[in-house]
N, CA and C atoms as an extended XYZ file, in Angstrom:
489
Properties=species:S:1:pos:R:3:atomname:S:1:resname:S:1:resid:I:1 pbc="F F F"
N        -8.450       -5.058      -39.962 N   UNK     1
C        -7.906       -4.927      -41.296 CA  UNK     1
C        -7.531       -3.465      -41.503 C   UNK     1
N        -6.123       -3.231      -41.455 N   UNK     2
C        -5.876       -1.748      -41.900 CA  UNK     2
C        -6.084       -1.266      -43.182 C   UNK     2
N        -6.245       -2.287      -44.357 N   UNK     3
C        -6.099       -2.023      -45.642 CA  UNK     3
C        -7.632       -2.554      -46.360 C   UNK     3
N        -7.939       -1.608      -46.797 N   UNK     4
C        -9.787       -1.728      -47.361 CA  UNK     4
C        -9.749       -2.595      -48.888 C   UNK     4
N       -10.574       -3.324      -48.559 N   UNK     5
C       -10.493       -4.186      -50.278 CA  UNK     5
C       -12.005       -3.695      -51.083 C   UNK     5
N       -12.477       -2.003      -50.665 N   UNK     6
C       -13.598       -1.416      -51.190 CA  UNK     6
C       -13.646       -1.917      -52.723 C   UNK     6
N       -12.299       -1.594      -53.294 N   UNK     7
C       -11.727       -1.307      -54.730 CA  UNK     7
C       -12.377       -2.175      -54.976 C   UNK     7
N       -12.045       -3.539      -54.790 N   UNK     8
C       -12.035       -4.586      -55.127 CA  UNK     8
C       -13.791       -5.414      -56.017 C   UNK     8
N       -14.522       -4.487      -54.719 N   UNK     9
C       -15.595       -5.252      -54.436 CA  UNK     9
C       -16.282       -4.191      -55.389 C   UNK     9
N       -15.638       -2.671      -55.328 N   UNK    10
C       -16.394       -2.097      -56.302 CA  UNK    10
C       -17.354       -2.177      -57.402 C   UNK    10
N       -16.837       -2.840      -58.280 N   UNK    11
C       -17.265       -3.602      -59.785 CA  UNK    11
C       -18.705       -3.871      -59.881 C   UNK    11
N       -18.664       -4.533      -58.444 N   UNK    12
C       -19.991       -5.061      -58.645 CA  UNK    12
C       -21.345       -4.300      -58.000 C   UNK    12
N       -20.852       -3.349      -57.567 N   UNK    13
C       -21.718       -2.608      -56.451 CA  UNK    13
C       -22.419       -1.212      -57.909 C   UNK    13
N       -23.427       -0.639      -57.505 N   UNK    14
C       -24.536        0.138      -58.157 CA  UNK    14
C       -23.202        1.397      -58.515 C   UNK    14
N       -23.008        1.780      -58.918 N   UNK    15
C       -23.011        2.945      -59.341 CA  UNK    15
C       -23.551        3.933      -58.566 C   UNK    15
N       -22.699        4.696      -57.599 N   UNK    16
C       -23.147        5.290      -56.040 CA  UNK    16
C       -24.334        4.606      -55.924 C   UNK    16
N       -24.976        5.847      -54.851 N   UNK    17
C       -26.226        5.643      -54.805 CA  UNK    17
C       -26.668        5.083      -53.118 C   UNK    17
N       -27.436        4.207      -52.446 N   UNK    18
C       -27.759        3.963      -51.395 CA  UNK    18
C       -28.127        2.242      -50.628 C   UNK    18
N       -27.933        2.279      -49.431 N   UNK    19
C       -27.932        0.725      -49.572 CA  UNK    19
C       -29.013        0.888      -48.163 C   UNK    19
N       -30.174       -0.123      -48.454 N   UNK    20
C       -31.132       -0.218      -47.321 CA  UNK    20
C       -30.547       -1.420      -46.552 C   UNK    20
N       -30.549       -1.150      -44.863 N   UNK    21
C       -30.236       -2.613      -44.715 CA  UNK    21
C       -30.686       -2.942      -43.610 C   UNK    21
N       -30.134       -3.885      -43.055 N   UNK    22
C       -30.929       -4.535      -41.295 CA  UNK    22
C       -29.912       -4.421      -40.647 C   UNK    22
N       -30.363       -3.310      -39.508 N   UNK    23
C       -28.915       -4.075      -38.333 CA  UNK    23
C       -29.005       -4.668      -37.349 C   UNK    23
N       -29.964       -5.804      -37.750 N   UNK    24
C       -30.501       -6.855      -36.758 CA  UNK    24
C       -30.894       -8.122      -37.830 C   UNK    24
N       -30.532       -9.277      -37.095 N   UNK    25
C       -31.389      -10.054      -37.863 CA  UNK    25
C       -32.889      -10.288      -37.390 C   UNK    25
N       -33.772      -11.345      -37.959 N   UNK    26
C       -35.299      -11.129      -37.946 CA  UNK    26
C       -35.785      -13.209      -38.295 C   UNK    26
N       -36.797      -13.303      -38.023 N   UNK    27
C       -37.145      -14.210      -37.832 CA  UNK    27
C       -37.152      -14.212      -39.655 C   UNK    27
N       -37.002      -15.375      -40.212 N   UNK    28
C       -36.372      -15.858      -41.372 CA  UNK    28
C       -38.238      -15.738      -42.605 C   UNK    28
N       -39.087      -15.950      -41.701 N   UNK    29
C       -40.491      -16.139      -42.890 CA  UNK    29
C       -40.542      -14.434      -43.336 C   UNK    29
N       -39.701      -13.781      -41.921 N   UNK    30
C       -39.952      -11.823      -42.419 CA  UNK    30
C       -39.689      -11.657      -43.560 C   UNK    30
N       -37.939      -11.914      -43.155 N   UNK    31
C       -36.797      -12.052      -44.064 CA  UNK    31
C       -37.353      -12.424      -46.108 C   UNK    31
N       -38.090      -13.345      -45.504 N   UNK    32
C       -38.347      -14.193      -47.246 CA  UNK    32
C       -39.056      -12.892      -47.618 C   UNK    32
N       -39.968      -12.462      -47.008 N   UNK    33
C       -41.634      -11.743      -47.552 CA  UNK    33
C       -41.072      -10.678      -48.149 C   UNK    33
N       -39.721       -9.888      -47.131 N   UNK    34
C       -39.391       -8.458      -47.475 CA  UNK    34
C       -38.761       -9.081      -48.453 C   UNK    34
N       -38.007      -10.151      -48.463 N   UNK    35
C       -36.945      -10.326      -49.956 CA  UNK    35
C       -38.257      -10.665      -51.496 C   UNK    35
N       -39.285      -10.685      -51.386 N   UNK    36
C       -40.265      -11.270      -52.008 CA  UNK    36
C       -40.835       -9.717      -52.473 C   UNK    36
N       -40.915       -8.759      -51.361 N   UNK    37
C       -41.187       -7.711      -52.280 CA  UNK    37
C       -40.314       -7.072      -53.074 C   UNK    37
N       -38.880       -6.870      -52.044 N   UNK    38
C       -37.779       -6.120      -53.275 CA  UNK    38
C       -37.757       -6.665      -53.930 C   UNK    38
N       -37.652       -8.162      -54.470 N   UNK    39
C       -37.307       -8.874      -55.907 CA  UNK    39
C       -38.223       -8.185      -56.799 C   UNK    39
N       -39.655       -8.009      -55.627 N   UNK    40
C       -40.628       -7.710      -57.277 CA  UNK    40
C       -40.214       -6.042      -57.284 C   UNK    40
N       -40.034       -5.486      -56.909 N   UNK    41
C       -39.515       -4.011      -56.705 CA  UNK    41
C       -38.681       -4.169      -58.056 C   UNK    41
N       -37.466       -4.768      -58.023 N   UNK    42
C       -36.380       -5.159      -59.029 CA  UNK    42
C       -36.854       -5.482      -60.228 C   UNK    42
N       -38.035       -6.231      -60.250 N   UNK    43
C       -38.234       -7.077      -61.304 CA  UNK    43
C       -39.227       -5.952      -61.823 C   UNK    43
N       -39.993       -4.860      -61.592 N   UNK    44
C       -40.677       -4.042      -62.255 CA  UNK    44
C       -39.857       -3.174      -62.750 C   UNK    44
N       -38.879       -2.617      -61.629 N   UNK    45
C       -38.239       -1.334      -62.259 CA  UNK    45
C       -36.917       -1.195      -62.121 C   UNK    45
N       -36.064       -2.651      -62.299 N   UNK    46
C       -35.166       -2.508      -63.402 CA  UNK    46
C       -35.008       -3.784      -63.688 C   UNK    46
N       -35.695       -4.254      -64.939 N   UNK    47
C       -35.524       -5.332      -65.446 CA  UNK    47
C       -34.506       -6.014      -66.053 C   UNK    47
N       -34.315       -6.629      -66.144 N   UNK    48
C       -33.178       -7.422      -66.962 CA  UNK    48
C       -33.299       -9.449      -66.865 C   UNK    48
N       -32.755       -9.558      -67.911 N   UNK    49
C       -33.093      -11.012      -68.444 CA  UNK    49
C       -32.416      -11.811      -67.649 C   UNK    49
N       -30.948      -11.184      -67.019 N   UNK    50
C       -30.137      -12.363      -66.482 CA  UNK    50
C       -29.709      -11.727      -65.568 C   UNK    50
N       -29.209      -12.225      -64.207 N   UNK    51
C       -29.045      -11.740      -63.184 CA  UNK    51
C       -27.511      -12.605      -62.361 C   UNK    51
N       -26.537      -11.777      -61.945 N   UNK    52
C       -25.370      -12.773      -61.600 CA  UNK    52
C       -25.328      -12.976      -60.266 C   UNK    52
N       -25.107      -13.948      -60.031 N   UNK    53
C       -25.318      -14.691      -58.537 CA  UNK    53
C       -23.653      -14.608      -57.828 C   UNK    53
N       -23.998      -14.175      -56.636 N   UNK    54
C       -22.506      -13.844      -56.109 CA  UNK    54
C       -22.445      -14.955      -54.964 C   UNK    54
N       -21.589      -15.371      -54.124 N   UNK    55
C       -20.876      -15.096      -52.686 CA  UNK    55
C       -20.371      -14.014      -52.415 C   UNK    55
N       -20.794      -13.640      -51.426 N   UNK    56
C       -20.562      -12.283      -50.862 CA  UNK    56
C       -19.807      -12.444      -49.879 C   UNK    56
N       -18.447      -12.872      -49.429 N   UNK    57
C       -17.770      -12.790      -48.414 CA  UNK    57
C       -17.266      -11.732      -47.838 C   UNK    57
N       -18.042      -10.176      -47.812 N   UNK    58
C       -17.989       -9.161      -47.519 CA  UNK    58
C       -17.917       -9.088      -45.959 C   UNK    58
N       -18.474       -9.855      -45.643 N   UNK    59
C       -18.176       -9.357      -43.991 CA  UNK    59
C       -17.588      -10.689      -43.402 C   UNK    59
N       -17.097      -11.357      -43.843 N   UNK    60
C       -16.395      -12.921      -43.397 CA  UNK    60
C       -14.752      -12.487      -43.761 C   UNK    60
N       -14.339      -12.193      -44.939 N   UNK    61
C       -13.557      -11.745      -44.927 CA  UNK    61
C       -12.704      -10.561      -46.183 C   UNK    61
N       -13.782       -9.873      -46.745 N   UNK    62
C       -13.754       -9.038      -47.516 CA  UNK    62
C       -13.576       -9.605      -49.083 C   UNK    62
N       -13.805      -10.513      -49.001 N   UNK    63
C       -13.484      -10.957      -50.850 CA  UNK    63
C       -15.183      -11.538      -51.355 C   UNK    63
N       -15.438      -11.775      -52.712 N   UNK    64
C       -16.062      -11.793      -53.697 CA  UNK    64
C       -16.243      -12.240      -54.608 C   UNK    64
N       -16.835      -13.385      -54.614 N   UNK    65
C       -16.593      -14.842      -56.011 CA  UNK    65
C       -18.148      -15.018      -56.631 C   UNK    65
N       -18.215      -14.711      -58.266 N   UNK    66
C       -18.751      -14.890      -59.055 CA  UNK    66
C       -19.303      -16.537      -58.666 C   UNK    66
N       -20.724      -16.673      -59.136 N   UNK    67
C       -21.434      -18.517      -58.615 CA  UNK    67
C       -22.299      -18.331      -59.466 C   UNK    67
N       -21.945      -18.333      -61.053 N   UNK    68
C       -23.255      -18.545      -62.164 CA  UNK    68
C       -24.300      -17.610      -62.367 C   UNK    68
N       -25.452      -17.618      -62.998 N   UNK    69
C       -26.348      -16.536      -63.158 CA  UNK    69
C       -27.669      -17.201      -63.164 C   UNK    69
N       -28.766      -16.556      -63.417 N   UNK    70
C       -29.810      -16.968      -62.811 CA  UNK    70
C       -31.145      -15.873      -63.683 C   UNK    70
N       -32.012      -16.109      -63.354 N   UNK    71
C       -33.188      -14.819      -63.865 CA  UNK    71
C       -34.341      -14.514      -62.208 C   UNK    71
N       -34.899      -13.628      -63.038 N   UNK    72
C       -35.968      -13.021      -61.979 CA  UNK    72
C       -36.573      -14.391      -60.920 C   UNK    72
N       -36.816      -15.690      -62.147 N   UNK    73
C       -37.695      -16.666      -62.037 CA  UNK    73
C       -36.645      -17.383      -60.660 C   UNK    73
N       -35.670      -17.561      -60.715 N   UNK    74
C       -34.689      -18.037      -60.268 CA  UNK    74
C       -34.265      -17.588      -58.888 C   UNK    74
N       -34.568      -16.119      -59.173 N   UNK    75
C       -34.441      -15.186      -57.721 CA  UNK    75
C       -35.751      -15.410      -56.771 C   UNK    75
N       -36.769      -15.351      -57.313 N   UNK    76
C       -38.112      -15.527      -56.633 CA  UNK    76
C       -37.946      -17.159      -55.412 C   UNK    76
N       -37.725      -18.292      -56.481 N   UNK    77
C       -37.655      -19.288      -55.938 CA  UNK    77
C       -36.629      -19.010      -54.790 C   UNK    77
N       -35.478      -18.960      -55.117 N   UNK    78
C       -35.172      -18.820      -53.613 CA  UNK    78
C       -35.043      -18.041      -52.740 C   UNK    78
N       -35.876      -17.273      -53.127 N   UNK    79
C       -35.933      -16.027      -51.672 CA  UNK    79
C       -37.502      -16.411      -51.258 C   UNK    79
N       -38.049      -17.294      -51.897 N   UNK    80
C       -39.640      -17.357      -51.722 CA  UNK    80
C       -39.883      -18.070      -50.468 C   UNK    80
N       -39.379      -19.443      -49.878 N   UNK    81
C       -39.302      -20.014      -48.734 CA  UNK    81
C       -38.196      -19.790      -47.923 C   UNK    81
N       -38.491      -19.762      -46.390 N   UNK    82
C       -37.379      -19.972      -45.530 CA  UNK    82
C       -36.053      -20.798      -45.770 C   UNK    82
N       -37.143      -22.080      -46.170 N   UNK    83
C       -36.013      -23.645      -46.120 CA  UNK    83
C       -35.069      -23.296      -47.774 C   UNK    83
N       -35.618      -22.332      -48.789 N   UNK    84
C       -34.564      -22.151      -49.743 CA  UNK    84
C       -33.454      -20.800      -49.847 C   UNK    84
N       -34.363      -20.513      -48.478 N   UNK    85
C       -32.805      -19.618      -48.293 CA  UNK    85
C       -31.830      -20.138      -47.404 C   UNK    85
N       -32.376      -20.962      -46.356 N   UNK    86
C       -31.224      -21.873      -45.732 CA  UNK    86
C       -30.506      -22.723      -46.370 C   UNK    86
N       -31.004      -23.373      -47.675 N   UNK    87
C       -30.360      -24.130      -48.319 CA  UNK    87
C       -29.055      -23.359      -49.226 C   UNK    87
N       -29.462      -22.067      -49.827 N   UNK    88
C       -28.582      -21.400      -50.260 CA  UNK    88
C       -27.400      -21.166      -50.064 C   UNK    88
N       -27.523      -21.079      -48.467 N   UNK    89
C       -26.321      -20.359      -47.874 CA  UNK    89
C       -25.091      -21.558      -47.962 C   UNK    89
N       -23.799      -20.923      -48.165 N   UNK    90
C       -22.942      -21.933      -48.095 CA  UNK    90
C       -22.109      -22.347      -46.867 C   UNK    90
N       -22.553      -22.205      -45.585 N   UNK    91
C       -22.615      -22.631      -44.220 CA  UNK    91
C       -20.986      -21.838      -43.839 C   UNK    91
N       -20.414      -21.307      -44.340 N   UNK    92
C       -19.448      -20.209      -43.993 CA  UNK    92
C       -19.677      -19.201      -43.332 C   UNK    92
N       -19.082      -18.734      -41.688 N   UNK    93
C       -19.994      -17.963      -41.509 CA  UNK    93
C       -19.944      -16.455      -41.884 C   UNK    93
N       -20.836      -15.783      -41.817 N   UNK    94
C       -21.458      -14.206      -42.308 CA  UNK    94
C       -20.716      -14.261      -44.039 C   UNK    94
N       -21.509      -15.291      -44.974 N   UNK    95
C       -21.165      -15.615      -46.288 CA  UNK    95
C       -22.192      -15.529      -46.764 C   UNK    95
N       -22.720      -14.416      -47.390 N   UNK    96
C       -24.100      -13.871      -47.904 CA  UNK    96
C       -23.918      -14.097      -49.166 C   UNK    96
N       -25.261      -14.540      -49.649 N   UNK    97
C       -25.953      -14.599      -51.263 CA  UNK    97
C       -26.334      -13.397      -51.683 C   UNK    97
N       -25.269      -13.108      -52.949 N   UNK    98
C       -25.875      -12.247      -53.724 CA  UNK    98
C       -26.374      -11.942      -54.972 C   UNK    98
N       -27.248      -10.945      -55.597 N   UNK    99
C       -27.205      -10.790      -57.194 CA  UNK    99
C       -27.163       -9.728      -57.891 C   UNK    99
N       -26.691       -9.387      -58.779 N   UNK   100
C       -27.035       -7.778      -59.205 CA  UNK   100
C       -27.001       -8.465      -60.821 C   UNK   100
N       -27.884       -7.233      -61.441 N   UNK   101
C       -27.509       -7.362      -63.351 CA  UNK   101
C       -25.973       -6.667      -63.469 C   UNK   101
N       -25.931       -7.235      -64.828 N   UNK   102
C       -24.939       -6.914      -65.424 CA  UNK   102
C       -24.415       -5.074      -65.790 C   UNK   102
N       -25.995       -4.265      -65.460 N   UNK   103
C       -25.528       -2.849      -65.535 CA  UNK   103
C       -25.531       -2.692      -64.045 C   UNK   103
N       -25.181       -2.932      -63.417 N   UNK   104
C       -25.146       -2.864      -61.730 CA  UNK   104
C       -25.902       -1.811      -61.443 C   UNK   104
N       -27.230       -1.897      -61.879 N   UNK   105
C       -27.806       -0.672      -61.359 CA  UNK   105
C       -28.351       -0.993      -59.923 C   UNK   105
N       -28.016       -2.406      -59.475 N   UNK   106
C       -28.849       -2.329      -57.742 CA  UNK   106
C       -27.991       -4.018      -57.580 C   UNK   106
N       -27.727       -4.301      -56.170 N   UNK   107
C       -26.819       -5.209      -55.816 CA  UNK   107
C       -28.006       -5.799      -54.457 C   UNK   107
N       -28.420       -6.720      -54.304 N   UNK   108
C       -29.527       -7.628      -53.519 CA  UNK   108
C       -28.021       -8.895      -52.792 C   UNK   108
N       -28.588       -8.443      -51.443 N   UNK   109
C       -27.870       -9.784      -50.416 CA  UNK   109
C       -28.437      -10.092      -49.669 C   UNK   109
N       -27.902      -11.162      -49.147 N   UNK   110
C       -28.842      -11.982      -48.067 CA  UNK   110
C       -28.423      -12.652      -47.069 C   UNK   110
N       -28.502      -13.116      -45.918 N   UNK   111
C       -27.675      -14.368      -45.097 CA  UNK   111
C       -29.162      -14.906      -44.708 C   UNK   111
N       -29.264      -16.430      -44.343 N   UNK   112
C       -30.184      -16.757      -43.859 CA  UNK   112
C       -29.120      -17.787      -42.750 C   UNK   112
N       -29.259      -18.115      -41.337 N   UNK   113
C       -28.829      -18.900      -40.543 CA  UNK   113
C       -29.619      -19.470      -39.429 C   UNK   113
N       -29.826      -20.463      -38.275 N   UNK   114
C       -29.968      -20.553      -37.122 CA  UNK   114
C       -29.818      -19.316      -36.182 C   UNK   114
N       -30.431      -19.454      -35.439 N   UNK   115
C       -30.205      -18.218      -34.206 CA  UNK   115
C       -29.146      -19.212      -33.009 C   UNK   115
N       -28.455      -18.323      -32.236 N   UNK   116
C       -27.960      -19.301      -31.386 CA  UNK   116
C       -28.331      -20.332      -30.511 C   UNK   116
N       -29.246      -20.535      -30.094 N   UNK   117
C       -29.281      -21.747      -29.459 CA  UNK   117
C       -30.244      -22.811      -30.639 C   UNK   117
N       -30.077      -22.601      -31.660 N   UNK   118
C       -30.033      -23.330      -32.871 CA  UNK   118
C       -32.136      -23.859      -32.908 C   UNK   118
N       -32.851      -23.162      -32.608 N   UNK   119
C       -34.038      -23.599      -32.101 CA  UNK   119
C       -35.319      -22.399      -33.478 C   UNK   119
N       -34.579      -20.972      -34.120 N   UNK   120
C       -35.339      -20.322      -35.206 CA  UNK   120
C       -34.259      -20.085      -35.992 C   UNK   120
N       -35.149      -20.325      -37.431 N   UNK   121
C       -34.211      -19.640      -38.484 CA  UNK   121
C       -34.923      -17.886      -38.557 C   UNK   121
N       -33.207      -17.542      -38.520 N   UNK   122
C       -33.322      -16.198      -38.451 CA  UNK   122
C       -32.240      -15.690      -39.996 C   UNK   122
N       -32.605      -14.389      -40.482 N   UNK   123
C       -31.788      -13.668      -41.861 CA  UNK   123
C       -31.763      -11.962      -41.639 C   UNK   123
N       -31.092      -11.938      -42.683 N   UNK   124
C       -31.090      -10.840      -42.738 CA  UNK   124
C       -30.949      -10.343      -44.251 C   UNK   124
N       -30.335       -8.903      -44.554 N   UNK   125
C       -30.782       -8.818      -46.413 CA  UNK   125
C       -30.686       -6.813      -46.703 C   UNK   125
N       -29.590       -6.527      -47.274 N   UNK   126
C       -28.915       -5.660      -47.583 CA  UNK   126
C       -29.780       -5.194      -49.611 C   UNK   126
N       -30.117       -4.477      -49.751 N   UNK   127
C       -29.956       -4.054      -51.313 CA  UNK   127
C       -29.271       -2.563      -51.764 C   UNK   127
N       -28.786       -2.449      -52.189 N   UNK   128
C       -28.069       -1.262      -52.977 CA  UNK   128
C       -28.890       -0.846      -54.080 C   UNK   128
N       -28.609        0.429      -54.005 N   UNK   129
C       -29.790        0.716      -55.687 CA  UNK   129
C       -28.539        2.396      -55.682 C   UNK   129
N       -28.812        2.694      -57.252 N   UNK   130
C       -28.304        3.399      -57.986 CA  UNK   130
C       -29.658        4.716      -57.476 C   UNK   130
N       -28.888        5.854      -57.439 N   UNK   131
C       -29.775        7.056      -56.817 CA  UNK   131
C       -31.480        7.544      -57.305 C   UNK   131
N       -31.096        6.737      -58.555 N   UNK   132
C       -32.346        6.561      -59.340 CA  UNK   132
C       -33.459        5.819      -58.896 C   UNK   132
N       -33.150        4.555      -58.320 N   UNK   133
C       -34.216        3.416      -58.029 CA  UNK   133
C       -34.370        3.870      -56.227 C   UNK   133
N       -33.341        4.656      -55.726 N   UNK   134
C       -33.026        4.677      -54.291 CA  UNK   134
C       -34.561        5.330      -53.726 C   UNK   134
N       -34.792        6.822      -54.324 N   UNK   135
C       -35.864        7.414      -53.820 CA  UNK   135
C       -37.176        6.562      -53.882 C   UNK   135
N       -37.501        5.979      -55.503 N   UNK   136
C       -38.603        4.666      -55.678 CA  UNK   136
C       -38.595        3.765      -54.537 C   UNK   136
N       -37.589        3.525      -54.015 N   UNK   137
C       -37.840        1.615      -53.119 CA  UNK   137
C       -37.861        2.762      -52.151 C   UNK   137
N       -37.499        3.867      -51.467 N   UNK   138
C       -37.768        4.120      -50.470 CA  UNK   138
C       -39.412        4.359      -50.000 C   UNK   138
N       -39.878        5.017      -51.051 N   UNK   139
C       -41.403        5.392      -50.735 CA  UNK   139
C       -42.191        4.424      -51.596 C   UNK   139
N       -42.084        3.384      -52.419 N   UNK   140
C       -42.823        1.977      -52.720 CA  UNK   140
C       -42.624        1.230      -51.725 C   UNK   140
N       -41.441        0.445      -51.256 N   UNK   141
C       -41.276       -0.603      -50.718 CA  UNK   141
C       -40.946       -0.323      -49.620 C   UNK   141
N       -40.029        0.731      -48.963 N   UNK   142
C       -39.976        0.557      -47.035 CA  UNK   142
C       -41.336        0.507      -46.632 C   UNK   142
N       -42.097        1.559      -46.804 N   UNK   143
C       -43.214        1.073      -45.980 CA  UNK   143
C       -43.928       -0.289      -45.326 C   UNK   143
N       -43.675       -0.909      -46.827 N   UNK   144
C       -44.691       -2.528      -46.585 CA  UNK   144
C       -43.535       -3.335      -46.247 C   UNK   144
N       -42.358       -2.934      -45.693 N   UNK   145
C       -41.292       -4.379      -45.289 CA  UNK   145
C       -41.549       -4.400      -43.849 C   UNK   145
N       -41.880       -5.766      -43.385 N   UNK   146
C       -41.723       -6.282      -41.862 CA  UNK   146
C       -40.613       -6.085      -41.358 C   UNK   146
N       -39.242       -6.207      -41.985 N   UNK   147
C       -38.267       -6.072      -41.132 CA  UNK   147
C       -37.790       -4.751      -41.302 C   UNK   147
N       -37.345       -3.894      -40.060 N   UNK   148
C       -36.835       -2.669      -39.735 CA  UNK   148
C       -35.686       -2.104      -40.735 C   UNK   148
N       -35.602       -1.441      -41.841 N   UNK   149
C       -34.756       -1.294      -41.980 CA  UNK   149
C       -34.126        0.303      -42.203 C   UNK   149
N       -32.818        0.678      -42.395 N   UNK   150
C       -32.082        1.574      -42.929 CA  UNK   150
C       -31.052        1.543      -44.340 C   UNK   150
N       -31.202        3.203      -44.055 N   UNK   151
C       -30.728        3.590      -45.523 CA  UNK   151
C       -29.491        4.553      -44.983 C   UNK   151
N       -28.479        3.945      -45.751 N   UNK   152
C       -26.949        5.037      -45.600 CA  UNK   152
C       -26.513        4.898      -47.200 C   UNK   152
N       -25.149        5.731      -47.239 N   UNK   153
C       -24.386        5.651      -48.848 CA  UNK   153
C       -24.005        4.229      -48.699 C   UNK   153
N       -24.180        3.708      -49.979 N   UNK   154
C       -24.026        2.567      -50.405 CA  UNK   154
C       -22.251        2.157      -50.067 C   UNK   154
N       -21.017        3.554      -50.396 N   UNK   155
C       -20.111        2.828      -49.833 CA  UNK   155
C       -19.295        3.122      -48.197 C   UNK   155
N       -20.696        4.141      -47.696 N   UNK   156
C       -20.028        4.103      -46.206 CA  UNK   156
C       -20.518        2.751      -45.772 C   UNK   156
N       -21.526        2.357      -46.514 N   UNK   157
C       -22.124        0.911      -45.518 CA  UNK   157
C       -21.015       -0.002      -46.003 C   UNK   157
N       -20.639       -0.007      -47.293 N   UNK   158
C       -20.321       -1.549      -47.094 CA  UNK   158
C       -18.186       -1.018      -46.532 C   UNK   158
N       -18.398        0.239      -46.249 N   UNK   159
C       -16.834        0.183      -45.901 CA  UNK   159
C       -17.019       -0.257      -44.505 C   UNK   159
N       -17.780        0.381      -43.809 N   UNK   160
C       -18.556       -0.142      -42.800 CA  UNK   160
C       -18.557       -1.359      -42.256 C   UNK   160
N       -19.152       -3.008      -43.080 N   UNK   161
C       -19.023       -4.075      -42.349 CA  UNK   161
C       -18.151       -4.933      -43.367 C   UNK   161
N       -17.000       -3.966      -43.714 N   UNK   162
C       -16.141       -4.291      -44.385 CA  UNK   162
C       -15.233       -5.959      -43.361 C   UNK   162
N       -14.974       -6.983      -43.355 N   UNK   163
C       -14.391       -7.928      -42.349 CA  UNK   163
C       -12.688       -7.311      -41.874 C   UNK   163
């Protein structure tokens, strides 16, 4: 793709700031636990009542469709089991679930899939946070996440696995 659809996707992304992510996927029960702490990460320190639920076709093929809204309660459930993040996904491939509030102060994604020879569910799981929450989740929450992750600018990454 010679032509970047960053702009596009902008809107919905934090307000600069930093994006932790995996550049591997991980056996899928990791996946839930680490998504089980950032939610509560989110849900302490930056609250909000309603939360908008995306498709993230960011790395499938750079576009971005609004899918209803949801709350904390809503986020928990399905990041809480394996089998409801497989169910989530909309079997498109690299078509990640996402959510951020309405002040985009932090943007949460996810893919959950099969591994190739179709035998573990394996995921993976991207969050963005505004420079404010960035330093907090780094020294609250990296420590206690099972799966490996990194931290770059929120829009070299996503120019990055831009499709």
């Amino acid at each position: 793709m010679t032509k970047s659809n960053l702009l596009a996707i902008r809107p919905y992304l934090p307000p600069g700031g930093a994006a932790f992510h995996m550049d591997a996927q991980y056996p899928l029960v990791d996946v839930c636990a680490d998504l089980c702490q950032i939610a509560a990460f989110l849900q302490h320190n930056a609250p909000s009542m309603k939360v908008a639920r995306f498709h993230d076709w960011w790395e499938h093929d750079a576009l971005h469709f609004p899918d209803g809204e949801t709350d904390f309660h809503g986020l928990f459930k399905l990041v809480g089991t394996p089998r409801a993040l497989i169910e989530s996904m909309t079997g498109d491939d690299r078509v990640f679930i996402a959510f951020s509030p309405s002040d985009r102060n932090w943007y949460l994604r996810f893919f959950a899939d099969w591994d190739d020879d179709d035998t573990n569910m394996v995921g993976e799981f991207s969050v963005t946070l505004d420079d404010q929450l960035a330093d907090r989740f780094a020294a609250d929450v990296i420590p206690k996440l099972t799966c490996p992750t990194n931290r770059e600018d929120a829009l070299t990454y996503f120019h990055r696995i831009e499709a």
